[in-house]
C-alpha positions as CSV (number, residue, x, y, z in Angstrom):
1,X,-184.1,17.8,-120.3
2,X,-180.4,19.7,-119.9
3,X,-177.6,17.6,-120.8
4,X,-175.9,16.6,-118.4
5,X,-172.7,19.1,-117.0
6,X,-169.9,16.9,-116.9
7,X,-166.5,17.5,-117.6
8,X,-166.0,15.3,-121.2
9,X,-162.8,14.2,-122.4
10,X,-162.1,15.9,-126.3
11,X,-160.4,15.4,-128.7
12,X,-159.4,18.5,-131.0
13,X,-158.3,17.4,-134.7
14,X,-156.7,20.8,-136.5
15,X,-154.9,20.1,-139.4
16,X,-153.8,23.8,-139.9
17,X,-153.1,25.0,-137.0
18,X,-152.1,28.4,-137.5
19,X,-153.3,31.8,-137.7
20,X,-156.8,32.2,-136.1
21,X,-157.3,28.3,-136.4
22,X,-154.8,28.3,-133.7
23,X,-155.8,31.5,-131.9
24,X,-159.2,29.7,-132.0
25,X,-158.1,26.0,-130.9
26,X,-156.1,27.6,-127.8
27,X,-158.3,30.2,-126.4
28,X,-161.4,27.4,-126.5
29,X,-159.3,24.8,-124.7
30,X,-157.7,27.8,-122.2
31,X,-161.2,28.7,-121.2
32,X,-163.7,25.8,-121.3
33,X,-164.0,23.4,-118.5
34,X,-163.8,20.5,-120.3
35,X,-160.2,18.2,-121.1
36,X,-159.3,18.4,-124.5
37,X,-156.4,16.3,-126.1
38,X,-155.1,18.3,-128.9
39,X,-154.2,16.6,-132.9
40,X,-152.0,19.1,-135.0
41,X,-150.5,19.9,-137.8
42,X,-148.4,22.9,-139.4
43,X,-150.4,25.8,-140.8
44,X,-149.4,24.8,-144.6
45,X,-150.7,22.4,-147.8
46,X,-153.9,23.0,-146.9
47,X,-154.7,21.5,-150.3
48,X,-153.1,18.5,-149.0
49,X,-154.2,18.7,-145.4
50,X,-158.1,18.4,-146.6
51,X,-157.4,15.6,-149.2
52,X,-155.1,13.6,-146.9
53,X,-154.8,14.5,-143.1
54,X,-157.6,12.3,-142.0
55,X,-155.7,9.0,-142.6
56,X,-152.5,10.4,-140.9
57,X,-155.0,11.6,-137.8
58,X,-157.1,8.3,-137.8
59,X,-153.2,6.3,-137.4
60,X,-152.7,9.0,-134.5
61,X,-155.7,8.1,-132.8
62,X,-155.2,4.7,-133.5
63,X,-151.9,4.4,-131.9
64,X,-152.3,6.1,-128.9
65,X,-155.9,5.6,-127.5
66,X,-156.7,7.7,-124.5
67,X,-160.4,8.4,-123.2
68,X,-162.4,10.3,-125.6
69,X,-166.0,11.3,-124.9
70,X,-166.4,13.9,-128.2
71,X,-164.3,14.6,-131.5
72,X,-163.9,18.2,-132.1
73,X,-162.7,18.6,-136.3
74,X,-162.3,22.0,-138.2
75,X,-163.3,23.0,-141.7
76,X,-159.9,22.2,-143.5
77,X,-160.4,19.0,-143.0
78,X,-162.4,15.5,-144.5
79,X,-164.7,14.4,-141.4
80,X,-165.9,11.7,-143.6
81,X,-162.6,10.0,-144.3
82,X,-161.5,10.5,-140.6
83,X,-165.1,9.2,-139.4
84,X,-164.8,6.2,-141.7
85,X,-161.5,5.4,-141.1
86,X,-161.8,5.4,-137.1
87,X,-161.6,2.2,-135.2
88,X,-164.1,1.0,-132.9
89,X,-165.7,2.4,-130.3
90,X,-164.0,5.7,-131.6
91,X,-165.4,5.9,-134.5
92,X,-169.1,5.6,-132.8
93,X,-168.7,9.0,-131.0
94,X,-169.9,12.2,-131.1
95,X,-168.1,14.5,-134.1
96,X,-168.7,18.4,-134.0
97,X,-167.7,20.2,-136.9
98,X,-166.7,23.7,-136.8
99,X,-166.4,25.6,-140.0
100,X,-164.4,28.9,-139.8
101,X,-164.4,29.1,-143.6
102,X,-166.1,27.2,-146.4
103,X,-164.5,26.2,-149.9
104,X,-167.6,27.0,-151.6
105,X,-167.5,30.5,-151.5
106,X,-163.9,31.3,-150.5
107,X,-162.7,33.2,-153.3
108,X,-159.9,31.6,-155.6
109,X,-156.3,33.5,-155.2
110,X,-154.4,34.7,-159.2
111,X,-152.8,31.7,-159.2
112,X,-155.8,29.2,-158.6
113,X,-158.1,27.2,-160.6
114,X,-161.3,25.6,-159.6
115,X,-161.1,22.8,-158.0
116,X,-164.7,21.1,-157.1
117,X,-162.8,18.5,-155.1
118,X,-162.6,20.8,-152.0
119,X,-165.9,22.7,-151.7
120,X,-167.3,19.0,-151.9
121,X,-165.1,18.0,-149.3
122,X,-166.8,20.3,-146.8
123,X,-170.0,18.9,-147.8
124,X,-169.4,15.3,-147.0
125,X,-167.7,16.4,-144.0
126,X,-171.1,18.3,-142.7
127,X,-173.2,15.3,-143.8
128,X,-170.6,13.1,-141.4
129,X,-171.2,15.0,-138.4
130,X,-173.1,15.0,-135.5
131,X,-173.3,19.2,-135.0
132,X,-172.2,21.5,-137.5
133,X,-170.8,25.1,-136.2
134,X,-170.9,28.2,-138.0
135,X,-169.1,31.3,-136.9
136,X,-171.8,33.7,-138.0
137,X,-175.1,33.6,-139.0
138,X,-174.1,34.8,-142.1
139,X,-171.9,32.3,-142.9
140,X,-174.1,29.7,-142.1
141,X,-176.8,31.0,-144.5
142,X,-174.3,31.5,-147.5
143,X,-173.2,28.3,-147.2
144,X,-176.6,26.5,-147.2
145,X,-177.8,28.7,-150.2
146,X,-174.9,28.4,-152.0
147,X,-175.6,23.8,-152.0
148,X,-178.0,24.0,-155.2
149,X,-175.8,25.8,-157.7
150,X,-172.4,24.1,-156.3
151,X,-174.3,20.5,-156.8
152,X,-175.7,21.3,-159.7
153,X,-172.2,21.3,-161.2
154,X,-172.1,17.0,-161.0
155,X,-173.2,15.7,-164.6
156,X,-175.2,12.8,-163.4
157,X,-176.1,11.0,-159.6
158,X,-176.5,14.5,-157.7
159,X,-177.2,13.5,-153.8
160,X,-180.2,14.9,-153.2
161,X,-182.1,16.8,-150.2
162,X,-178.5,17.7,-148.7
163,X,-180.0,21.4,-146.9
164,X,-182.8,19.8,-145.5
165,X,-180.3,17.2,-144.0
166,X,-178.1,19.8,-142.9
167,X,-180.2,22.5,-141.6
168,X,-181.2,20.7,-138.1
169,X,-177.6,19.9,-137.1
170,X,-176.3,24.0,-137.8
171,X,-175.3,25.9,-134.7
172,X,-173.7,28.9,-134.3
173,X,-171.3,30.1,-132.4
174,X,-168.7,33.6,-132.8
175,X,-164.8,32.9,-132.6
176,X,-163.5,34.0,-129.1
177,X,-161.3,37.0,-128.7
178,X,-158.6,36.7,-125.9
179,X,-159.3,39.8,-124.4
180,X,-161.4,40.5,-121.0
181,X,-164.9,42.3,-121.3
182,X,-165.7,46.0,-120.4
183,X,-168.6,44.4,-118.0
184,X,-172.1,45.4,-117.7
185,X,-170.8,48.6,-115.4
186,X,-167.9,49.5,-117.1
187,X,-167.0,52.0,-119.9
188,X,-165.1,50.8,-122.8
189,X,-162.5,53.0,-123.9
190,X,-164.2,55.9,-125.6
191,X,-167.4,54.7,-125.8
192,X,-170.5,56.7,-125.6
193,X,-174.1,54.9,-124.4
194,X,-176.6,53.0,-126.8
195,X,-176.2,54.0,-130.4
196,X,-179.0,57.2,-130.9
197,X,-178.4,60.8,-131.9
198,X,-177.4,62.8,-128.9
199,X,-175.7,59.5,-127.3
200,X,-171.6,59.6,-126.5
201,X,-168.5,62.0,-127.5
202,X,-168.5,63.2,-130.9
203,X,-166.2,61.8,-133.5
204,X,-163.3,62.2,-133.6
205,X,-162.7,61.6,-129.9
206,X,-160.0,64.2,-128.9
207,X,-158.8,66.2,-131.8
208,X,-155.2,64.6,-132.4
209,X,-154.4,63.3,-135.5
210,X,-156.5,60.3,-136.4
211,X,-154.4,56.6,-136.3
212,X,-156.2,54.3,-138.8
213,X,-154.9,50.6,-138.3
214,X,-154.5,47.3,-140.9
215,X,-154.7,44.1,-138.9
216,X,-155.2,41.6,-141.4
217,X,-153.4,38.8,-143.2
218,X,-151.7,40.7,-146.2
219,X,-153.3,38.2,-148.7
220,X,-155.3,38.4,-152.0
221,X,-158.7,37.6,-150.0
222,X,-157.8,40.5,-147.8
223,X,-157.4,43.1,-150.6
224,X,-154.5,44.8,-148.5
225,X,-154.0,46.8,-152.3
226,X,-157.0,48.3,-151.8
227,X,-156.4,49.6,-148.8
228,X,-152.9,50.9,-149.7
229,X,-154.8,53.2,-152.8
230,X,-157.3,54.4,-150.4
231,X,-154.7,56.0,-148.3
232,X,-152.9,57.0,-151.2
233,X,-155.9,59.0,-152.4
234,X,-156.2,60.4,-148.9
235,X,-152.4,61.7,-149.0
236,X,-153.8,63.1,-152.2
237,X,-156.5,64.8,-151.0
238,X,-153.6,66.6,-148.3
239,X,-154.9,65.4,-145.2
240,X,-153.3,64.6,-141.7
241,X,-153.5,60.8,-140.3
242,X,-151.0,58.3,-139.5
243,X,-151.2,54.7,-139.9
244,X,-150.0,51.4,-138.3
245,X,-149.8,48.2,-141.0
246,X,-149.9,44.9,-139.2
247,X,-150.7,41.4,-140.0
248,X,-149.3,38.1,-141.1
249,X,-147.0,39.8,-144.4
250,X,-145.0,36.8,-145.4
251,X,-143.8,37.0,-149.1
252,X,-146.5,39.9,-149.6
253,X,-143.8,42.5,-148.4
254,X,-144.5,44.4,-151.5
255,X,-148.0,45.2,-151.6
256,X,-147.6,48.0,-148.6
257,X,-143.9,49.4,-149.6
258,X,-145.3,52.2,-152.0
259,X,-147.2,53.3,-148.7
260,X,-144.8,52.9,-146.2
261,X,-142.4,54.8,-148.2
262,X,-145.0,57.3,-149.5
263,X,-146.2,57.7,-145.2
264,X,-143.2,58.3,-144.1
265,X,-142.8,59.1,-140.6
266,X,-146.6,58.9,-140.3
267,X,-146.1,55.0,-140.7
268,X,-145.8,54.2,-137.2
269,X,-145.4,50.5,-137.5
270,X,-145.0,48.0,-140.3
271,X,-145.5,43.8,-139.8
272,X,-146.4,40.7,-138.1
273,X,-147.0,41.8,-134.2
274,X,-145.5,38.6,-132.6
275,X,-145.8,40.2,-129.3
276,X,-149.2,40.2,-128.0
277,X,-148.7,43.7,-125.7
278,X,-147.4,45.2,-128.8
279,X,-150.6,44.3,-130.9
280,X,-153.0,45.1,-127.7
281,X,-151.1,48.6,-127.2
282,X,-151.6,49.3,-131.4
283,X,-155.1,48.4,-130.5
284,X,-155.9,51.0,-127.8
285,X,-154.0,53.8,-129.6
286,X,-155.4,53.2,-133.1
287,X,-158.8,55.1,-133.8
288,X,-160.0,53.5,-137.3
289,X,-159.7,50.5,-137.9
290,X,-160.3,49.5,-141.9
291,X,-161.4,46.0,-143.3
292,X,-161.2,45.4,-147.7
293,X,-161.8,42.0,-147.4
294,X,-163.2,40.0,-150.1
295,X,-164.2,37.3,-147.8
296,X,-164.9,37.4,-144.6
297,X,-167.3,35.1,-142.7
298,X,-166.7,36.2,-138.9
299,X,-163.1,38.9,-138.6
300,X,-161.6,38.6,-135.9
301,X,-159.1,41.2,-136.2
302,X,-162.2,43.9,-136.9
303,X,-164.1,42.1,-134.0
304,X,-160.3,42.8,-131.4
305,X,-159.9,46.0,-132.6
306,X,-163.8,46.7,-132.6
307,X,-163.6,45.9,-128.8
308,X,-160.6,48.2,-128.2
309,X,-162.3,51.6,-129.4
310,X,-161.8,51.7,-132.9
311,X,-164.2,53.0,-135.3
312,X,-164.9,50.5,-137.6
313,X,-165.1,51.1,-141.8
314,X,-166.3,47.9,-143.3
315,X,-167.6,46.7,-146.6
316,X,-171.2,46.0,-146.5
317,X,-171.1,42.7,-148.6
318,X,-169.0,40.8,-145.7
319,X,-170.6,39.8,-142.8
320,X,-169.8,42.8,-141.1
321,X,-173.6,44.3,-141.3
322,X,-175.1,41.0,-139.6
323,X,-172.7,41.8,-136.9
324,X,-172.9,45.5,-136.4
325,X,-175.4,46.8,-138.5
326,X,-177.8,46.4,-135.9
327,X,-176.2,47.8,-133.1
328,X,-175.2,51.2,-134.6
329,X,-176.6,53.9,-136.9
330,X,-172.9,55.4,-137.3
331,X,-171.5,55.4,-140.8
332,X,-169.7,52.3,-140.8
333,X,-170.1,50.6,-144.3
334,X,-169.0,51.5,-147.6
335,X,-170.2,49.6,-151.3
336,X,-167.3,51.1,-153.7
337,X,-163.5,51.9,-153.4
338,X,-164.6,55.5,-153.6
339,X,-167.1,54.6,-150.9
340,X,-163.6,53.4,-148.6
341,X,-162.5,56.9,-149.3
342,X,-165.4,59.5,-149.0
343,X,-166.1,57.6,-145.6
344,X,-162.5,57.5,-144.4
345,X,-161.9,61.5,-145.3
346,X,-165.3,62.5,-143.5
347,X,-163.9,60.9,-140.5
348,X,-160.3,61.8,-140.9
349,X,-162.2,65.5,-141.2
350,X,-164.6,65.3,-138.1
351,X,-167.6,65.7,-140.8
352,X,-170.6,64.2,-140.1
353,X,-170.2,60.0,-139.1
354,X,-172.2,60.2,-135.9
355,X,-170.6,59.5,-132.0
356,X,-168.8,56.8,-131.1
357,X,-171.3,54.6,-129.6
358,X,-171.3,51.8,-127.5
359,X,-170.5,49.0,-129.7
360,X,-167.1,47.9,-127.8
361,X,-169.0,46.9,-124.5
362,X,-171.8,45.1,-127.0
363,X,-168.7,42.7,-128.3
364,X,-168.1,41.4,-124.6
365,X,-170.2,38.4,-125.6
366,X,-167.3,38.0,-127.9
367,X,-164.3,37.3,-125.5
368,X,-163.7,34.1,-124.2
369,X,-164.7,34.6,-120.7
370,X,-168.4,35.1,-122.0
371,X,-168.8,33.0,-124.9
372,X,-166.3,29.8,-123.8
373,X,-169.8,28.2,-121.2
374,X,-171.8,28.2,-124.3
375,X,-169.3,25.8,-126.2
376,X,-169.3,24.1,-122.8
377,X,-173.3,23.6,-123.2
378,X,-173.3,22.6,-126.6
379,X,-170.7,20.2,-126.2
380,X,-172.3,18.7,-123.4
381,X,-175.8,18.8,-125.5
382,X,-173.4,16.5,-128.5
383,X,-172.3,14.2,-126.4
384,X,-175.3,14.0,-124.7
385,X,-176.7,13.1,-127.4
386,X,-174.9,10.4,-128.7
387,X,-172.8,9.4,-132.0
388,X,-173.5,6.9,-134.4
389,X,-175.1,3.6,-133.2
């Protein structure tokens, strides 16, 4: 039987609300039709958010009850400790988990040290849930077959059977981008039809000097050196591009300033885009857009830029192939560092990576106006459902 379409009253915990945890929190509440109470906190300590931030929340909702059909937690947070330290009838409803990232495989930064505490953390927290929501297939797999080796790490008094405990209560469900969709009967900008041989405009699209954009956080996970030697090597190699470096850059000035001052004039723009019309307008212009991440378990930035036009270069051992893979035969992944640069010179060159296909218009089931009704429905299924009794 469907569950039952009524408008619930939510509450949304976020205990690092920044970044695309906040993109995330407010393009969900902007677009679904249900009421949501939000329960924030500054986007820093996450350390300290996931060890203490349920105790602070559970006083919150403690001290100012209000009408709450389903909990709605995040992944940087303990949805044990806040599920245990509820008060009745609160602590009886539904609790959806949604994990944008995992802390047993996020890589560990220069500075860090392992830390079992965490990785753990998000374990207890699926086992307290009523739904557990991945944003990609992918990462929901990884995380599942990662469980063995990560509790095989405890010395004695192992819980046992966790994946087959978990496995029935895994959805998932892609992070929204705030931008509207090309439609079934529109063109995307530069896009060609379904991805086959004689399909679309050749690359590149109109002969002008090819703009390759950085969107992403300029932090270790993100590999933003990486980037900065592959465009290096392509100064090297004499060729003509420009390039636009954006993204969150706090205290990791440094990493890009040998490139912007190496670019030149052909850096067009350098920095955090706090304007939205700034960032869209970078992402219309741009024609390549480049990802180096060590980690990535959904990308939003590839997926808003994807959905502008660019042309996407991508390292295959992210998710990016579960994705895309299947929806173009263009040259979009690379294995190596020299891989980032072969790829990124053929294309800079117009030599042989295919048309620009259609792949924009496929990620309209990314932007909020098409994927916020099926949050709606599985919220409606949870608290349909029922929490603990």
């Amino acid at each position: 039987m469907a569950a039952e379409r009524r408008v619930l009253d939510i509450v949304f915990v976020e205990s690092h609300d920044g970044g695309s945890h906040r993109e995330f929190r407010a393009g969900l509440i902007r677009h679904s039709a249900h009421r949501f109470r939000s329960l924030t906190l500054p986007p820093r300590f996450w350390k300290w958010r996931m060890r203490g931030a349920a105790a602070w929340f559970a006083d919150r909702l403690a001290a100012e009850p209000e009408p709450c059909d389903l909990l709605f937690v995040t992944s940087l947070l303990n949805a044990a400790d806040l599920r245990g330290l509820l008060r009745p009838p609160l602590d009886r409803r539904p609790l959806v988990l949604y994990m944008h990232e995992n802390q047993l495989t996020y890589p560990l930064s220069p500075q860090e040290e392992f830390d079992f505490h965490f990785g753990f953390t998000n374990i207890i927290s699926c086992l307290a849930a009523d739904l557990v929501v991945f944003n990609s297939e992918f990462h929901r797999d990884l995380f599942l077959d990662s469980l063995p080796d990560y509790l095989g790490r405890m010395p004695e008094a192992v819980p046992r059977g966790i994946r087959p405990r978990l496995e029935p209560r895994c959805r998932v469900l892609p992070v929204g981008i705030p931008r509207r969709p090309h439609g079934a009967d529109g063109r995307a900008v530069w896009s060609g039809g379904p991805c086959h041989d004689d399909a679309g405009p050749r690359w590149p699209r109109d002969g002008r000097r090819p703009l390759i954009l950085w969107n992403h956080r300029w932090e270790f996970d993100k590999r933003p050196e990486v980037f900065a030697a592959a465009v290096l090597q392509l100064l090297d190699l004499d060729l003509d591009f420009a390039v636009v470096l954006l993204g969150d850059c706090r205290h990791r000035e440094a990493v890009f300033q040998p490139l912007v001052d190496r670019l030149g004039d052909r850096c067009l723009d350098v920095g955090f885009a706090t304007d939205r019309d700034r960032y869209d307008g970078w992402l219309a212009r741009a024609d390549i857009v480049v990802s180096c991440a060590e980690q990535e378990y959904f990308g939003i930035a590839v997926a808003e830029a994807v959905h502008a036009g660019c042309y996407p270069v991508l390292p295959r051992r992210q998710v990016y192939p579960s994705l895309y893979g299947s929806r173009c035969r263009g040259r979009h992944f690379y294995e190596t560092e020299d891989g980032l640069v072969a790829l990124l010179a053929d294309l800079i060159r117009g030599e042989g990576c295919g048309h620009v296909c259609s792949l924009a218009r496929d990620l309209d089931e990314f932007c909020w106006d098409r994927l916020a009704p099926r949050y709606d429905v599985l919220l409606g299924e949870a608290a349909a459902a029922g929490g603990r009794t």
